[in-house]
N, C-alpha and C positions, 0 to 999 in steps of 0.2 A: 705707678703713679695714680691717685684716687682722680677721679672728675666728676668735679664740683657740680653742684648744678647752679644757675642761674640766684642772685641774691633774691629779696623782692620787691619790686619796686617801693619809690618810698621810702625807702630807708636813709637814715638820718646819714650825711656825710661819713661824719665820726666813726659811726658804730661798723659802714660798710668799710674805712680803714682799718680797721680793727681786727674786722674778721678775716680780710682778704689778707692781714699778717697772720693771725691764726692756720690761713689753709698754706702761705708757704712756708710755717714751720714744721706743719703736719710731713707737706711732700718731701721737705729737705732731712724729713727725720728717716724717711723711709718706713715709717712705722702706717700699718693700718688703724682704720677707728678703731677696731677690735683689739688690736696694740694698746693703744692711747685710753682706752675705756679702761682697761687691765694695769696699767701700769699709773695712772693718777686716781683711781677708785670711786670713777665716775662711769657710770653705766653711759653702752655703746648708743643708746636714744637720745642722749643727752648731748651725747658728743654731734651727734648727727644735726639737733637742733642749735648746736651751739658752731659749727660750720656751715649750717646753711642760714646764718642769718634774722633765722625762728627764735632767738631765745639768747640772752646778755648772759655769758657765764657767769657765776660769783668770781671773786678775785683767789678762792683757795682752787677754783680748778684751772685757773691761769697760770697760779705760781705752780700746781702739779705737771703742767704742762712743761713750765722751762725747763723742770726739774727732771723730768724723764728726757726731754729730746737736749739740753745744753744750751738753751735758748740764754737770753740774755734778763733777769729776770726784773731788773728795775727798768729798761725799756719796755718790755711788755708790758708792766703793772702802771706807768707811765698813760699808754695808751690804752688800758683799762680805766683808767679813769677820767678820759675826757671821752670814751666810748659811754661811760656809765651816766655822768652827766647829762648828755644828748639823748641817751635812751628815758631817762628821766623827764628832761623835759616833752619831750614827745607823751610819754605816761599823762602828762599834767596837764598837756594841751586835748588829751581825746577824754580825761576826768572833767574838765572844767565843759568841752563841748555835752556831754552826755549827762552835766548837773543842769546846765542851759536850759536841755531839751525837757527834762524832769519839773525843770520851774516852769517852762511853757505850758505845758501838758496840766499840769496842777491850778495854774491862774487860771487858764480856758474853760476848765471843767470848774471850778467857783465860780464864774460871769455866765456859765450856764445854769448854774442853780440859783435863784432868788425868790427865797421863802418869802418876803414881804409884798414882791409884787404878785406870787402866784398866791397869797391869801384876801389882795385885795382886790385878784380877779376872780375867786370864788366868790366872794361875799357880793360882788356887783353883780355879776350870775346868778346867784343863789338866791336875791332878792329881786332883778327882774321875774325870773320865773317865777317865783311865789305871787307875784304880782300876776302873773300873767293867766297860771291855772291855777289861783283860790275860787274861781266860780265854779272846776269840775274835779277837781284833782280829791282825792278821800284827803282827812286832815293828816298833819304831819305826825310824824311817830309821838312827840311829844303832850300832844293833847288827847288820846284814848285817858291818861292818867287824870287829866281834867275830869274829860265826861263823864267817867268812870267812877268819880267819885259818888258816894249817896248826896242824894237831894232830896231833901227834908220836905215834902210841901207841908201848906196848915194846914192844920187840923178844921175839920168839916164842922161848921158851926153848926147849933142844932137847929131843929126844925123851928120858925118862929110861930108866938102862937097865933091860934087863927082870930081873924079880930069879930069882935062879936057882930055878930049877922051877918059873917060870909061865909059863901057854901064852897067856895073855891080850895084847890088844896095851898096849903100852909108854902109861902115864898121862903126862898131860901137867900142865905144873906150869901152874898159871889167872894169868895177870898182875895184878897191881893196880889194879882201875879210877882210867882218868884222871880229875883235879879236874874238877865243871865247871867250866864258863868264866865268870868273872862279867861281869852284865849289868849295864848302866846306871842308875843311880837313876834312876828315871820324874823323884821333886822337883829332883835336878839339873838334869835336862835340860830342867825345864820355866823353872826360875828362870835357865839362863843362855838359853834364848831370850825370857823377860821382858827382860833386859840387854841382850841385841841390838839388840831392839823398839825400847826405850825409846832405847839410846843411839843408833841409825838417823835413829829421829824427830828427835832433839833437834840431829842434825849436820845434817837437811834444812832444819829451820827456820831456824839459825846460816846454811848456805849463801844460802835466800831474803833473808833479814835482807840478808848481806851483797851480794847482789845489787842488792837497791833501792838499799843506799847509795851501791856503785860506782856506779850510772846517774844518781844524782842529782848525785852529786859528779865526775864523771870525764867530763859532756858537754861541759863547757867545757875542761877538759883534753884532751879528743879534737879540740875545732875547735884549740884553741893549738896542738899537734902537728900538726894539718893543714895551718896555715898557710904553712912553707916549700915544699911540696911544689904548693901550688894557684897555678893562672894567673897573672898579676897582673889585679888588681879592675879591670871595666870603668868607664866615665865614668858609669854609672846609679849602681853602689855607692860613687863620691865626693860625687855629689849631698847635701844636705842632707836632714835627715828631714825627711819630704812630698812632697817634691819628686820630680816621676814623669819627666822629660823634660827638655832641656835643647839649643839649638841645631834642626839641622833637624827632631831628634825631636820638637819641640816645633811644628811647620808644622802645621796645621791641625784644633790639641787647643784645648779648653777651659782656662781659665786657671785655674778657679776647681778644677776635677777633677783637673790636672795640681799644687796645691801649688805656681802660680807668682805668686798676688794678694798673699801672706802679704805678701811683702820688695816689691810693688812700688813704682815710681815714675809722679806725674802730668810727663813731658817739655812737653807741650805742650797749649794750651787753647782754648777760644773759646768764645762765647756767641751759637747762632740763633736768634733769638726769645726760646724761652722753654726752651729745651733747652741743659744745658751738657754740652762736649763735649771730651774730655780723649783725649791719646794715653796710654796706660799701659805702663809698660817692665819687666820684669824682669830685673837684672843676673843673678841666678844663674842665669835659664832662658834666658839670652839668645834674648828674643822679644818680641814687643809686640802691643797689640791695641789697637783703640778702645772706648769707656765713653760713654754719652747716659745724661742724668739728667733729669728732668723735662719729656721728652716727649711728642708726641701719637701714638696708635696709630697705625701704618703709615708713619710717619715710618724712613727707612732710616740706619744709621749706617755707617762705611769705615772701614778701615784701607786705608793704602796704601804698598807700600815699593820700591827700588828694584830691579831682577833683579838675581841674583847674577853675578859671572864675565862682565857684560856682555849676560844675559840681558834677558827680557823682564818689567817688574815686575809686582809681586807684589799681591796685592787679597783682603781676607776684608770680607762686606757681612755685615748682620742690621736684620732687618728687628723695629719694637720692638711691644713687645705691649700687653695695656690695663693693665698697670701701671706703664708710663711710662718704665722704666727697659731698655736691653740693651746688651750688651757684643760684642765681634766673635770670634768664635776666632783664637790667634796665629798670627804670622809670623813666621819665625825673622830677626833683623836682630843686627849687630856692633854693635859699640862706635861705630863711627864712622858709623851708619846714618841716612840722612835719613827719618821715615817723616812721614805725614800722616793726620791723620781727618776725614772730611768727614761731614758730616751734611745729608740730601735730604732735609725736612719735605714735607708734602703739600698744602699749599700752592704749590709750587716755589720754593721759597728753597733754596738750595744753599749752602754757605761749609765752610771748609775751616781746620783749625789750621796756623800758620806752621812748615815744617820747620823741624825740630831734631834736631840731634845727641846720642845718647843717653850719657848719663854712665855 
């Protein structure tokens, strides 16, 4: 008998009914997870999180469930659905707290930025200071282009002439002092670099803004675009989702790790004693393996099939454990493959399922 561990806390009424009818159809089936992962074609992790609580089965490995152990199967899918419900709203209740949190976070950090007030405390700044060192400070960047400009003085009148009977030299008539140049209002210069500021800012933010949304919106428009241009898709990316392997890549993988138990088929069977013993086929992984169910430890199970191309055939062994139940790693076989599973109890009784050809 398996032992469970503890559910976890929190958990919704419903879904802990649920499970806690889950673990005693498992105990009443006598079958271990390793059973029950193998015989509905849902991998033994899956099964693990789907009794302890961790994880809402779908309803097709529910109904594999009744269907391997004789379960009742509109009562259990009954209380899958008011399991499924409650897990639901639970989903709803931790989306809506963690969209809350998202809208908190997002207002806070806008009431801390305020372009208007932080341009009207530059420009207050920016003009007491200028006030304060225009009697030592060098001038602002904007006026070298002032002073810099040419300045035209007059032209040097000429000498006047001397007036008759004086020995003195010749006065000179004084020019007009030039205008000065006017210099830049400090508050202009200061309120059109506030407008810079501000409008800098406001096109940086606009540009990130519009960055997230392209990357969000435009990654599946970059693979569409890519599409003509890439390989054509290997035999792993036509496979079926799950499914890892398929033909000889599938020689000597686990069935249950390769996503090939989901779709299988039982081809062939027998009964040693007290051990049944099934060939099991995968049309889409085209491969096959042997399955013993109610075994004694150390009892061996086989798979066996013919060599390829007139080779020499082909053999995966496992030897079974103290929970009664093991399955053999595949072997890649066709359509039209003769394979066998034999089962060598420890007793020495030996016997062997009748070849058959795989549909």
């Amino acid at each position: 008998m398996p032992r469970w561990r503890d559910l976890p806390e929190g958990l919704d009424p419903q879904v802990r009914e649920f499970t806690g009818q889950l673990r005693t159809i498992v105990e009443r089936s006598g079958l271990s997870v390793v059973a029950v992962a193998d015989r509905t074609g849902y991998s033994k992790s899956s099964w693990e999180r789907y009794l302890g609580g961790r994880l809402l089965p779908p309803q097709g490995a529910v109904e594999a469930l009744a269907e391997a152990t004789g379960a009742d199967v509109h009562h259990l899918s009954t209380l899958w659905e008011l399991a499924e419900r409650a897990w639901s709203r639970s989903e709803m209740r931790h989306d809506i707290t963690m969209e809350a949190i998202s809208v908190a976070q997002a207002r806070a950090a806008i009431e801390q930025f305020d372009p208007a007030a932080q341009g009207v405390g530059a420009r207050k700044n920016g003009r007491s200071l200028r006030k304060e060192r225009s009697s030592v400070e060098p001038p602002e960047p904007e006026q070298p282009l002032v002073a810099t400009a040419p300045v035209f003085s007059a032209p040097a009148a000429p000498p006047a002439e001397r007036a008759p009977g004086s020995s003195g030299p010749p006065s000179r008539v004084s020019s007009p002092p030039s205008p000065p140049s006017p210099s830049p209002s400090p508050s202009g210069t200061g309120r059109k670099r506030v407008a810079l500021f501000a409008g800098g800012l406001v096109g940086a933010l606009l540009l990130v803004a519009g960055a997230v949304l392209l990357i969000d919106a435009g990654g599946d428009g970059e693979k569409r675009g890519q599409k003509p241009t890439t390989a054509p898709a290997t035999s792993a990316r036509q496979l079926p989702a799950g499914v890892k392997c398929a033909g000889e890549d599938c020689d000597g993988q686990d069935p249950q790790a390769m996503g090939c138990g989901a779709a299988a088929t039982t081809t062939a069977d027998v009964t040693v004693g007290t051990a049944y013993v099934e060939v099991r086929y995968s049309k889409t992984c085209r491969a096959a393996w042997a399955r013993i169910t109610r075994a004694a430890p150390d009892d061996v199970i086989q798979i066996k099939a013919p060599g390829t191309r007139g080779g020499a055939a082909r053999a995966q062994n496992r030897r079974v454990g103290t929970d009664g139940d093991a399955y053999t790693k595949m072997i890649s076989v066709d359509a039209t493959a003769r394979t066998t599973a034999c089962a060598t109890l420890t007793g020495g009784t030996r016997a062997c399922t009748a070849p058959g050809a795989q549909g």
